[in-house]
N, C-alpha and C positions, 0 to 999 in steps of 0.2 A: 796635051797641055800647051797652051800658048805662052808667050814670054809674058803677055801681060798677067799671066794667073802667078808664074814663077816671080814677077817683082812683088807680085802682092802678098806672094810667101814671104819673100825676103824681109820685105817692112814688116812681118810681124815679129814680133821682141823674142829674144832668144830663151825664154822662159815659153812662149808659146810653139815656138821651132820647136823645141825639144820637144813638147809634151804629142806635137802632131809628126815628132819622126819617132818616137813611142808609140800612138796609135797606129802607126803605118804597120811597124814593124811586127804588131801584135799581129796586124790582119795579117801580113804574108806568113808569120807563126804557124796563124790559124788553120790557115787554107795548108799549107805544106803539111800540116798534121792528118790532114785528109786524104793526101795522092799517098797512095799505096808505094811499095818498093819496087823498084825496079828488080827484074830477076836478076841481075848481075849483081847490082845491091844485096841483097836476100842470101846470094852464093859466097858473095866476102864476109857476111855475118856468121854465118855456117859454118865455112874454112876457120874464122874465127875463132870461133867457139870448139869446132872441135880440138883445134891445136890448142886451145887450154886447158882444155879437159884431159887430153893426152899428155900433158905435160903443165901440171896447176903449179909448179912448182918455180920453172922457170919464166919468172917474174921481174920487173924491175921498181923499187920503191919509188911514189912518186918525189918522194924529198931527192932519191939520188938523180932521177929527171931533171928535177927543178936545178939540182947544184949542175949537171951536163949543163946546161943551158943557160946556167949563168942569171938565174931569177932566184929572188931574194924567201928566206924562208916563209 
């Protein structure tokens, strides 16, 4: 992309911005929905999953996250 394509972004009105950094974001959505996981990936969903299965108990609410963290209820 040239600078002139990015000022011709620019001039368009922020109501048009947004709605073409919404399509963008859709298409990279898109496409990401499609590449497969990586094994590593795949291997921390596993480990995941098994240690909550082994223990479904030990859990943290997310309301006491949210207060950890200082965001509003």
């Amino acid at each position: 992309m040239g600078s002139s394509d990015l000022q011709a972004l620019l001039a368009l009105s922020v109501a048009e911005r947004i709605e073409l950094a919404e399509d963008l974001w859709e298409s990279v959505a898109r496409e990401a929905e499609n590449q497969p996981l990586k094994s590593h990936e795949l291997a921390e969903i596993r480990e995941g999953l098994a240690e909550h299965l082994a223990n479904p108990n030990d859990v943290v609410p997310w309301s006491e996250v949210k207060k950890s963290l200082g965001l509003p209820d």
